[in-house]
VOLOKOL-225818 format. One record per residue (C-alpha): residue number from 1; x, y, z. Coordinates in steps of 0.2 Angstrom, whole numbers, plus 5000, padded with zeros to 4 digits. Layout:
// VOLOKOL-225818
@n->NUM	u->X	v->Y	w->Z;
...
// end
This chain:
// VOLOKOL-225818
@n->1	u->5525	v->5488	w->6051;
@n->2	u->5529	v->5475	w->6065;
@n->3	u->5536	v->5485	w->6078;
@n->4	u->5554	v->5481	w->6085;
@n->5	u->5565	v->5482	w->6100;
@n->6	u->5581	v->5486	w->6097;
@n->7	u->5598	v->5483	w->6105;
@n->8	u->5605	v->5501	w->6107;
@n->9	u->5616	v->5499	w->6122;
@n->10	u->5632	v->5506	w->6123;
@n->11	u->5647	v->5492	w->6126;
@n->12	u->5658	v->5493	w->6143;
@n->13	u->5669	v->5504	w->6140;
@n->14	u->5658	v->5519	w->6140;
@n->15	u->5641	v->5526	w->6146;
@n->16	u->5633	v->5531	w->6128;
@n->17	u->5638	v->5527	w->6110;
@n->18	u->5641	v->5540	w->6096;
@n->19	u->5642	v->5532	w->6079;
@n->20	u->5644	v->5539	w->6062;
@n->21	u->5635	v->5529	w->6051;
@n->22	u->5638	v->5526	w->6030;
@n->23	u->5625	v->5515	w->6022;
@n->24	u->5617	v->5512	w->6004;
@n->25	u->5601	v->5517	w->6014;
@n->26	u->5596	v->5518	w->6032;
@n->27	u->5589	v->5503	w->6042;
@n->28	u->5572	v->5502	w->6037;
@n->29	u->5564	v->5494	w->6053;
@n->30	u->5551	v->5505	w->6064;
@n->31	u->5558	v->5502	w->6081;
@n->32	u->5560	v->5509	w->6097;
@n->33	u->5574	v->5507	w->6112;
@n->34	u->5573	v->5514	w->6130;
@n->35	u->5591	v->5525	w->6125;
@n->36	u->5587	v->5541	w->6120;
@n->37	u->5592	v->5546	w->6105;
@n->38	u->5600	v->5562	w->6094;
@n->39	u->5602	v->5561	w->6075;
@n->40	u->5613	v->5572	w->6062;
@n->41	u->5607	v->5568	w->6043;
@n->42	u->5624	v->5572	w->6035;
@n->43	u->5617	v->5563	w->6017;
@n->44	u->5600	v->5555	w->6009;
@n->45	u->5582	v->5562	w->6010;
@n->46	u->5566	v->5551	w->6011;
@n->47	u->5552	v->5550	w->6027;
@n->48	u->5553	v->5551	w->6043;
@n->49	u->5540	v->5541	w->6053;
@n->50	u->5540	v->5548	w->6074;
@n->51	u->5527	v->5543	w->6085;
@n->52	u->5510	v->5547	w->6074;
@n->53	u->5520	v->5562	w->6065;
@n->54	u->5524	v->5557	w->6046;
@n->55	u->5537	v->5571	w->6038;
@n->56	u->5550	v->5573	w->6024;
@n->57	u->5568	v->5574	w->6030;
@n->58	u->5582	v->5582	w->6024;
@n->59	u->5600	v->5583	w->6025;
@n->60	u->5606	v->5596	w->6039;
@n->61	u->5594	v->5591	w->6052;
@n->62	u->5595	v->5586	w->6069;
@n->63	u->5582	v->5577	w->6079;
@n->64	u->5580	v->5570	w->6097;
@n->65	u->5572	v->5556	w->6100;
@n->66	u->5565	v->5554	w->6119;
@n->67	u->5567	v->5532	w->6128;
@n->68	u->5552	v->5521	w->6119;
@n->69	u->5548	v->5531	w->6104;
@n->70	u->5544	v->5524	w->6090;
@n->71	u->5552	v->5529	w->6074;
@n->72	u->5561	v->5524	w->6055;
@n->73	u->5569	v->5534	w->6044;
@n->74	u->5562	v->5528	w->6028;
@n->75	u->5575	v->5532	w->6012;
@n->76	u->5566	v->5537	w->5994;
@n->77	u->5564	v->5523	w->5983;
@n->78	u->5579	v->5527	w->5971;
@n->79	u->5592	v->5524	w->5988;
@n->80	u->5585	v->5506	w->5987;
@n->81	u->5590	v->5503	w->5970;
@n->82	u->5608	v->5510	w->5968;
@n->83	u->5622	v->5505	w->5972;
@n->84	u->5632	v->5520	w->5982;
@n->85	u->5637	v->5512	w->5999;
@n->86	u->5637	v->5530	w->6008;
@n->87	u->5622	v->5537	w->6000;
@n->88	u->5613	v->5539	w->6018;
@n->89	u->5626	v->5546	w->6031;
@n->90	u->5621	v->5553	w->6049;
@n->91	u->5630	v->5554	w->6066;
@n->92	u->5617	v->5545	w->6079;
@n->93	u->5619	v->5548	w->6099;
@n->94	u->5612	v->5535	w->6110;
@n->95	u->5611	v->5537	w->6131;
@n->96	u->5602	v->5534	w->6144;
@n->97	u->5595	v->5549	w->6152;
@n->98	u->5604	v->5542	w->6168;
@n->99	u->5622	v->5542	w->6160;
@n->100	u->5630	v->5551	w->6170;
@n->101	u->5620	v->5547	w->6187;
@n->102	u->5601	v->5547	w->6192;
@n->103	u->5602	v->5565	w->6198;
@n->104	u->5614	v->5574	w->6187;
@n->105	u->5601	v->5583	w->6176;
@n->106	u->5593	v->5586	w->6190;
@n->107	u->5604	v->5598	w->6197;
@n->108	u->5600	v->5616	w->6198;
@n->109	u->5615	v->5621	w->6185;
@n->110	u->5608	v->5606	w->6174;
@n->111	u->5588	v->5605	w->6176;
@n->112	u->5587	v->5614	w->6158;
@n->113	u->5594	v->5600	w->6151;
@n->114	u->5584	v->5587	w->6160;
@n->115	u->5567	v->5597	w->6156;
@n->116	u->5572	v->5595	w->6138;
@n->117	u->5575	v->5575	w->6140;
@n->118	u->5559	v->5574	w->6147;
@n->119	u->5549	v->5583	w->6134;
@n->120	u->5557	v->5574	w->6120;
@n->121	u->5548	v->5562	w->6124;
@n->122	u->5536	v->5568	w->6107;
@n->123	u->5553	v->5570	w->6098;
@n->124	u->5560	v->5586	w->6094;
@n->125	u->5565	v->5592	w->6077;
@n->126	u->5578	v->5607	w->6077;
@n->127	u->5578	v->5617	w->6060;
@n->128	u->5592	v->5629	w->6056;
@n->129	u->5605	v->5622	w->6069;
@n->130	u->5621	v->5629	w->6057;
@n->131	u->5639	v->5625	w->6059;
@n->132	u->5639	v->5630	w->6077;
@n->133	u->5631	v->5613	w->6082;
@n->134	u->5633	v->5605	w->6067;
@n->135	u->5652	v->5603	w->6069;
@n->136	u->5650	v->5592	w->6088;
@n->137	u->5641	v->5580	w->6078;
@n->138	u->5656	v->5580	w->6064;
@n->139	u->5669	v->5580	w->6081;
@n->140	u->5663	v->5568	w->6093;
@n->141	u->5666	v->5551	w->6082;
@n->142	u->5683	v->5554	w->6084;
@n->143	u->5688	v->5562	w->6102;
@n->144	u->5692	v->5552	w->6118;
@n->145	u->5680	v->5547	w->6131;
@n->146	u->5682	v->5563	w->6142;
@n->147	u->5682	v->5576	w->6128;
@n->148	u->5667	v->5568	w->6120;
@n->149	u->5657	v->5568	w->6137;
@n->150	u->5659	v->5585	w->6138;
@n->151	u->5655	v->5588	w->6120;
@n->152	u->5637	v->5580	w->6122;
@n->153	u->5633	v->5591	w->6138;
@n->154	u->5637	v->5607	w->6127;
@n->155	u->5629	v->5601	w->6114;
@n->156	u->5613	v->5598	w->6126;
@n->157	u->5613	v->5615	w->6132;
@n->158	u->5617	v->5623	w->6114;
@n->159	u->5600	v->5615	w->6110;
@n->160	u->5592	v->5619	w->6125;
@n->161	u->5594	v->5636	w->6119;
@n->162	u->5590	v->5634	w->6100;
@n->163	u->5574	v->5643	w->6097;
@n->164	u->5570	v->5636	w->6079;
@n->165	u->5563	v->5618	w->6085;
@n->166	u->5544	v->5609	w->6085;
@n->167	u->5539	v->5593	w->6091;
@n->168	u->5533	v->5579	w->6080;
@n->169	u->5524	v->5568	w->6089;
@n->170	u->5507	v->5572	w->6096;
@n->171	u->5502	v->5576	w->6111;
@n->172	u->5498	v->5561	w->6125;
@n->173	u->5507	v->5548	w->6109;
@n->174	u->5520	v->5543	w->6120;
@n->175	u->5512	v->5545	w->6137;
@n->176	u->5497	v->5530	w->6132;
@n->177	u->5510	v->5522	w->6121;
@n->178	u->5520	v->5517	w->6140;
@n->179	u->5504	v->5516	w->6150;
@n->180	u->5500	v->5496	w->6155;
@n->181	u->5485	v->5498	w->6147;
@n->182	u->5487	v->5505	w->6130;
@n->183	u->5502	v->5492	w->6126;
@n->184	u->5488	v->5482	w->6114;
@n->185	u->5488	v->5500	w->6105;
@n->186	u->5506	v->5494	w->6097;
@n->187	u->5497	v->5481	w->6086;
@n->188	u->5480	v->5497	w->6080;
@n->189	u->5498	v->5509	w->6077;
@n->190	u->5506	v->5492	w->6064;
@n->191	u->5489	v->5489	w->6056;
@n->192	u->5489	v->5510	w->6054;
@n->193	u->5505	v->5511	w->6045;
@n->194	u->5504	v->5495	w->6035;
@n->195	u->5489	v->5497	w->6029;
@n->196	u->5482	v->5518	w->6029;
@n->197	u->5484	v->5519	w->6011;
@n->198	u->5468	v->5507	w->6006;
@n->199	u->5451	v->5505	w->6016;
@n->200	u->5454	v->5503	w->6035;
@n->201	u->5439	v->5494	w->6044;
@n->202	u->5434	v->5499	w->6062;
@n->203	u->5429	v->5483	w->6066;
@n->204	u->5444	v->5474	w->6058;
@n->205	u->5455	v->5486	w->6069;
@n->206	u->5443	v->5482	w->6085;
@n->207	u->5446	v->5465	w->6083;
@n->208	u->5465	v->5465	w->6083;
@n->209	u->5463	v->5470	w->6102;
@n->210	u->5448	v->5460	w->6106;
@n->211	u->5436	v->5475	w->6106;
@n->212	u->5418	v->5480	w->6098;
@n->213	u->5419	v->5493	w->6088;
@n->214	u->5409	v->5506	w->6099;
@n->215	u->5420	v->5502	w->6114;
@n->216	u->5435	v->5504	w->6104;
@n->217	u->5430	v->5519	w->6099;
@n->218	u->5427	v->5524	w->6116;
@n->219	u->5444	v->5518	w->6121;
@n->220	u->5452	v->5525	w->6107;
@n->221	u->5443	v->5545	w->6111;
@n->222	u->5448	v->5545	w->6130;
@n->223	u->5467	v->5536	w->6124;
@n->224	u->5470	v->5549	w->6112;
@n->225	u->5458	v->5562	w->6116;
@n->226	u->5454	v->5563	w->6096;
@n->227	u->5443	v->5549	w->6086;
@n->228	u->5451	v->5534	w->6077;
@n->229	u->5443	v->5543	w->6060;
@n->230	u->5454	v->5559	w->6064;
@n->231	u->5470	v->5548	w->6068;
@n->232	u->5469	v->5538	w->6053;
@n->233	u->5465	v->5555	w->6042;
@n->234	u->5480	v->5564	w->6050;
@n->235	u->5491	v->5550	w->6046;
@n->236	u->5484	v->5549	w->6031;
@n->237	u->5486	v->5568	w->6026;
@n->238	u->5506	v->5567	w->6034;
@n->239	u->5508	v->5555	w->6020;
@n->240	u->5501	v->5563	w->6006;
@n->241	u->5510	v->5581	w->6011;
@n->242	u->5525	v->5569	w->6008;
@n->243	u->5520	v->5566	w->5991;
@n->244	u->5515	v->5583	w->5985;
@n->245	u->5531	v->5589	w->5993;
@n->246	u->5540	v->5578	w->5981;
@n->247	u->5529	v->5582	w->5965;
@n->248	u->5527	v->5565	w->5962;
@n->249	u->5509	v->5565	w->5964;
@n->250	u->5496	v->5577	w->5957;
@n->251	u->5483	v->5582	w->5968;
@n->252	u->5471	v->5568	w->5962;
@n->253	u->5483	v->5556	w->5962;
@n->254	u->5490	v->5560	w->5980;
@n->255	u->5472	v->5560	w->5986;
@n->256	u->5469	v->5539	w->5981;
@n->257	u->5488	v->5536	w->5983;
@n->258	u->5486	v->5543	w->6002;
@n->259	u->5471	v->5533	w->6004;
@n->260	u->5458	v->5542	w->6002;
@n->261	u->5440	v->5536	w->5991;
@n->262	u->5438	v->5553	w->5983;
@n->263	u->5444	v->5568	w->5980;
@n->264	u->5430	v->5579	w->5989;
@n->265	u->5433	v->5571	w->6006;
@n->266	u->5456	v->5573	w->6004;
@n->267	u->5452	v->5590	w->6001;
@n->268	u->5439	v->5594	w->6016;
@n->269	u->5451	v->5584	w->6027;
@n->270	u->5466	v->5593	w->6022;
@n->271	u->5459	v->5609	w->6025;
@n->272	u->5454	v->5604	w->6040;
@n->273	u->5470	v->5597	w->6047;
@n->274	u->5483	v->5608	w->6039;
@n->275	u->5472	v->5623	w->6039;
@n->276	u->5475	v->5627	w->6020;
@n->277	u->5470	v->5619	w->6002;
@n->278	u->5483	v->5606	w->5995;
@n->279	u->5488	v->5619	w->5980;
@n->280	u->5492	v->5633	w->5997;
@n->281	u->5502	v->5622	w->6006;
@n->282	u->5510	v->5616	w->5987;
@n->283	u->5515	v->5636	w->5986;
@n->284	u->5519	v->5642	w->6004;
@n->285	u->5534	v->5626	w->6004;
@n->286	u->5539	v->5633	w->5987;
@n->287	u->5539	v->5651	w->5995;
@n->288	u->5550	v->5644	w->6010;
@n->289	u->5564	v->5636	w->5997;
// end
């Protein structure tokens, strides 16, 4: 996946943009924008690519997105092949984290807010949220500038408070994604995604940046304080918990689908990565429905 910038700026008459969007399917384009951004699925399930974290999503959730995160909600296939104009809806929140002034989350009254704008940086999943803050999300599209402004700071705060949350991203994704010298990174993160599912070659991958394949091993170690191996087997292991969360894999089928050679090896890395068997974590989400 080529990686885009996208235009998310809010137009002259106000400071940040709430839209309620209704679409066949949502856009399908891994992109980033410096806007922060906080999303309400309303309708539609499918994968949710943040950063290095691949997840299911599910109607009912709300996630926040820190400035320069990569991400793509990514329908199922059947959204692609009907024809239901509003069968992916969500209510998106884009601002800058300077809306309102360079210092206002700053303040001693706001700083919890500010601390959590920061750490969204990783994105931030909130599980649970319930009518409470659900309902600012269905309000907001339709009240006036100064109700609305006041609306998104509550709103903040409510989810300052919200205990049920976890981050996606890893830890240190973001940090190196910004950092001068990690920019040649973007084009290793596209040949991940596009191509994670069949053989990935080191060297190939060294290449796109100009490296050999020790130094980029190297380089990838201190960049991400993991090897390259364990990055492209956790990506690969998000994907296939995907699949096996759908059913539309069995476990043999999930392990060659996800990219793996054999079965032996998915199994070992799984274990390792998610800390249980594929057939455990198959029966603790069936214990959670």
């Amino acid at each position: 996946m080529k990686l885009h910038l996208l235009n998310r700026k809010s137009d002259a008459s106000s400071s940040f943009s709430v839209t309620q969007n209704s679409y066949p399917y949502f856009l399908k384009v891994w992109h980033y924008h410096p806007e922060l951004e906080l999303v309400f699925i309303k309708k539609s399930t499918g994968t949710r690519f943040i950063g290095d974290s691949i997840q299911k999503f599910q109607p009912g959730e709300v996630v926040l997105l820190g400035k320069n995160l990569p991400h793509m909600w990514l329908n199922d296939d059947h959204y692609f092949e009907a024809e239901d104009p509003n069968a992916a809806e969500a209510v998106a929140i884009h601002f800058t984290e300077d809306f309102l002034g360079e210092a206002f989350f700053k303040s001693v009254e706001l700083s919890h807010i500010g601390l959590m704008l920061e750490t969204a940086i990783r994105g931030i999943k909130f599980q649970s949220t319930g009518t409470d803050i659900q309902k600012y999300f269905e309000n907001m599209p339709v009240m006036d500038s100064f109700s609305k402004t006041i609306a998104l700071i509550e709103l903040l705060n409510k989810l300052t408070k919200h205990k049920n949350h976890e981050f996606l991203s890893s830890i240190g994704y973001m940090d190196n994604f910004e950092q001068n010298e990690n920019k040649k990174l973007r084009k290793v993160y596209g040949y991940i995604f596009d191509n994670f599912k069949n053989e990935v070659n080191l060297g190939e991958v060294a290449q796109l940046i100009g490296m050999n394949p020790s130094a980029f091993s190297r380089f990838f170690k201190r960049t991400h304080r993991k090897t390259f191996t364990r990055y492209l087997n956790e990506v690969r292991i998000g994907y296939a918990c995907k699949l096996l969360l759908e059913n539309e894999n069995n476990i043999t089928g999930t392990a060659y689908e996800s990219g793996f050679n054999n079965i032996s090896n998915f199994n070992r890395q799984f274990r390792t990565i998610k800390k249980m068997s594929p057939k455990d974590y198959i029966k603790s989400y069936k214990k959670s429905e």
